[in-house]
C-alpha positions in Angstrom: 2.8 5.4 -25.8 4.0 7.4 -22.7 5.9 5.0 -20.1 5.0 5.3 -16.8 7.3 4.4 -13.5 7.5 1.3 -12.3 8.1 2.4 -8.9 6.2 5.3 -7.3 7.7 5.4 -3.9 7.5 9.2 -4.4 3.9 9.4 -4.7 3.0 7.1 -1.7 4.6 9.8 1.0 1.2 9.6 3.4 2.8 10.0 6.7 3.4 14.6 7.7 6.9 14.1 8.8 7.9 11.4 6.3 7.1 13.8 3.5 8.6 17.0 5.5 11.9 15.1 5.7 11.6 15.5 1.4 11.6 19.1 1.2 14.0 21.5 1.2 14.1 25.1 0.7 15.9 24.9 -2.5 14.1 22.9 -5.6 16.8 21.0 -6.6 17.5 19.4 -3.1 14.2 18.2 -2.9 14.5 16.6 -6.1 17.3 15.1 -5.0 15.7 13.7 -1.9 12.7 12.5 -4.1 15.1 10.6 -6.4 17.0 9.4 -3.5 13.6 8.0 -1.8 12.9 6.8 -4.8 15.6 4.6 -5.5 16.2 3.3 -1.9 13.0 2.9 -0.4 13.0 2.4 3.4 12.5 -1.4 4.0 11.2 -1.6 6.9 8.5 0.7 9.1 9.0 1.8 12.6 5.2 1.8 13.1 4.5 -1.7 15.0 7.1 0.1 17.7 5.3 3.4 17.5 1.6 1.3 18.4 3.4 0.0 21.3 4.4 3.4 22.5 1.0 4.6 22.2 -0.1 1.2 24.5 2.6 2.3 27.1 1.1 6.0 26.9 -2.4 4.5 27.4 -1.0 2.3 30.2 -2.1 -0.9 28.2 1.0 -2.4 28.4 4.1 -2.7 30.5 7.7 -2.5 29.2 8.0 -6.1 29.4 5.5 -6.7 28.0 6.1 -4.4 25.2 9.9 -6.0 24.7 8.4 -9.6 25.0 6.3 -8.8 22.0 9.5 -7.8 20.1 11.2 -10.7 20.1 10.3 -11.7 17.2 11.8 -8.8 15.6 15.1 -8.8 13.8 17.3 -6.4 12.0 16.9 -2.6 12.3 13.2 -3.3 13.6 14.7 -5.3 16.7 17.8 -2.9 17.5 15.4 0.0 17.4 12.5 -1.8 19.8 15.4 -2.5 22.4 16.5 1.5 22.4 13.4 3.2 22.0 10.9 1.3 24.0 12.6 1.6 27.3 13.5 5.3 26.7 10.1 6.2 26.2 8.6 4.1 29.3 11.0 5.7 31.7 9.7 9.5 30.0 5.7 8.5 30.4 6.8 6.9 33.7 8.2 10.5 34.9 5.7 12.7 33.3 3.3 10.0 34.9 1.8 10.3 31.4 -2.1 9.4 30.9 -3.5 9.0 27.4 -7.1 8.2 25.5 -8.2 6.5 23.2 -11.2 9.1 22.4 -9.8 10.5 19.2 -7.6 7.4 17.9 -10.5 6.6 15.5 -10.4 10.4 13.9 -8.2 11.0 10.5 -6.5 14.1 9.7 -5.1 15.0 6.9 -3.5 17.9 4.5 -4.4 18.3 0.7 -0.9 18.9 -0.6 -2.3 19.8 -4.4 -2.9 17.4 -7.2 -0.9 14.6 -8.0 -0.3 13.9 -12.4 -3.1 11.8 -12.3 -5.7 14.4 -11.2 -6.1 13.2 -7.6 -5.4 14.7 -4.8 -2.6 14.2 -3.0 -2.7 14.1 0.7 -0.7 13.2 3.6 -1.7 12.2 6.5 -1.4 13.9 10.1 -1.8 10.5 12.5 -0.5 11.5 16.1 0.7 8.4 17.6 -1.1 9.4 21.2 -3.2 11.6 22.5 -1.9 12.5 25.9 -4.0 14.8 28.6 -2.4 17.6 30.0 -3.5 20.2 31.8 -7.1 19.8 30.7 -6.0 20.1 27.1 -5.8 17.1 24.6 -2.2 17.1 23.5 -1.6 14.7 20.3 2.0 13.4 20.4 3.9 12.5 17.7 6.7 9.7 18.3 9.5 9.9 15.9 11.9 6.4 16.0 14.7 8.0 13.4 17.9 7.4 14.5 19.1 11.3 13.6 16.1 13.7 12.4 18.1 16.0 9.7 14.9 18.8 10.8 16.6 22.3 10.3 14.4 25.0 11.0 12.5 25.1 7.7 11.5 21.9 8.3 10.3 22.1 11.8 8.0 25.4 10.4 7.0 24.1 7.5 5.6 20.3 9.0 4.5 22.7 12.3 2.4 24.7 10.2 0.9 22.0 8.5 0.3 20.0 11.5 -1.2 23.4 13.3 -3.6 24.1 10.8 -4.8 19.9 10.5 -5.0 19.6 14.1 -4.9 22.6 16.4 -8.2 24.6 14.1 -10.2 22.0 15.6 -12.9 22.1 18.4 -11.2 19.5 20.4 -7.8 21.0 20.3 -8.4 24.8 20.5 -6.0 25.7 23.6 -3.9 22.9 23.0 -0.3 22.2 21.7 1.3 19.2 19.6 4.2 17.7 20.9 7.0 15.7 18.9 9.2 13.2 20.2 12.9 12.2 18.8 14.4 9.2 20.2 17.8 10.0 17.6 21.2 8.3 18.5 22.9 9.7 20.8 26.0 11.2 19.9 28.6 9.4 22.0 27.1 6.1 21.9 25.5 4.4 18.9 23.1 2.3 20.7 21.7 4.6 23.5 18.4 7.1 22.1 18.3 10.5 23.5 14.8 11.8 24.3 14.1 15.2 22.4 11.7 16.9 20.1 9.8 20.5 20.1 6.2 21.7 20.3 4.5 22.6 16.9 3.8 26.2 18.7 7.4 26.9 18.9 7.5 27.1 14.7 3.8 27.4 13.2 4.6 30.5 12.1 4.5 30.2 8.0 1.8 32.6 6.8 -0.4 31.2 3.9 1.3 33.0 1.0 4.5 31.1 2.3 3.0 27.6 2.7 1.9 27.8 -0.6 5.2 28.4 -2.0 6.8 25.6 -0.1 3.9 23.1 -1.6 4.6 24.6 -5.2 8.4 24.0 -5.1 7.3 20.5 -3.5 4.8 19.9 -6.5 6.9 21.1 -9.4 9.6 19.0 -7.4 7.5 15.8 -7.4 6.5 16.4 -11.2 10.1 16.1 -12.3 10.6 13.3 -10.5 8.1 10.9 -12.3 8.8 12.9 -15.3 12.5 11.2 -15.3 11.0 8.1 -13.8 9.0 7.8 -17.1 12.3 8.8 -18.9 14.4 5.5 -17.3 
């Protein structure tokens, strides 16, 4: 009888950026990554600072209030709260940022192909805001990583995907996405530098080349579980 992984980190990749930071150009170090992920899974999400991001963006909470509800954090969770969080109040304080709620109950997503079980395999494309500006609806994405290893195959390749999830729609036609980095800075370890890019700057990959990048990713993926089965 055919083993089958006990771990499937791999195939549980929901999040557009998380599964970007996978792929690479060449096959073989994107099933490296895979086997990397694999076999040290991240232990700890960023997402419970990312929510209070978006309640700073939709003025629901101040900064103290948003570290007070930290300190119950440890580890990486709590060194990353006290970097990021006043960081990104002093850039919605500056842009005088206003947010809504409107479309936070909306789910986007991008069908990736077919997973070795026959279902589809998606990932999702969950903007952590939705900021107003200009009279367009921007959806922000808030990266916590402390560096974000994006070359500029990466930045197309999730900017395309994210273009054609969001920016096809009614509600965004006209608009932009924006992404935030908050990565280390480079001369001090425990200060974040604000940075990031709009997906209009990259979404450039034509159809034919998308596809090839989600063919590699596939045949990628498929080796992996096949050597998961193997161990």
């Amino acid at each position: 009888m055919e083993k089958t992984p006990k771990k499937q980190t791999v195939t549980k990749i929901t999040n557009v950026l998380n599964w970007t930071r996978q792929n690479f150009q060449r096959f073989d170090d994107t099933v490296d990554a895979l086997l990397r992920l694999e076999r040290n899974p991240p232990k700890q999400s960023l997402r419970p600072i990312l929510q209070l991001c978006s309640e700073i963006a939709n003025r629901e909470v101040s900064l103290e209030g948003a570290i007070e509800r930290t300190a119950h954090y440890d580890g990486y969770l709590r060194m990353a709260a006290d970097q990021i969080l006043p960081v990104f109040y002093e850039y919605a304080q500056e842009r005088q940022l206003v947010a809504t709620r409107e479309f936070d109950s909306e789910r986007y997503s991008f069908q990736l192909g077919k997973l070795p079980d026959g279902k589809s395999n998606y990932t999702r494309i969950d903007p952590t805001y939705f900021s107003i500006e200009g009279g367009n609806v921007v959806p922000t994405f808030v990266l916590g990583w402390t560096k974000v290893p994006f070359d500029l195959h990466k930045k197309r390749l999730s900017s395309s995907l994210i273009s054609r999830a969001l920016l096809s729609r009614q509600d965004f036609i006209g608009s932009d996405v924006r992404i935030l980095t908050f990565a280390r800075g480079k001369w001090s370890p425990t200060q974040r530098e604000l940075g990031g890019w709009l997906v209009s700057q990259y979404a450039d990959m034509d159809d034919e080349e998308l596809q090839i990048c989600l063919d590699s990713y596939d045949r990628a993926l498929r080796h992996v579980l096949d050597s998961l089965r193997q161990d």
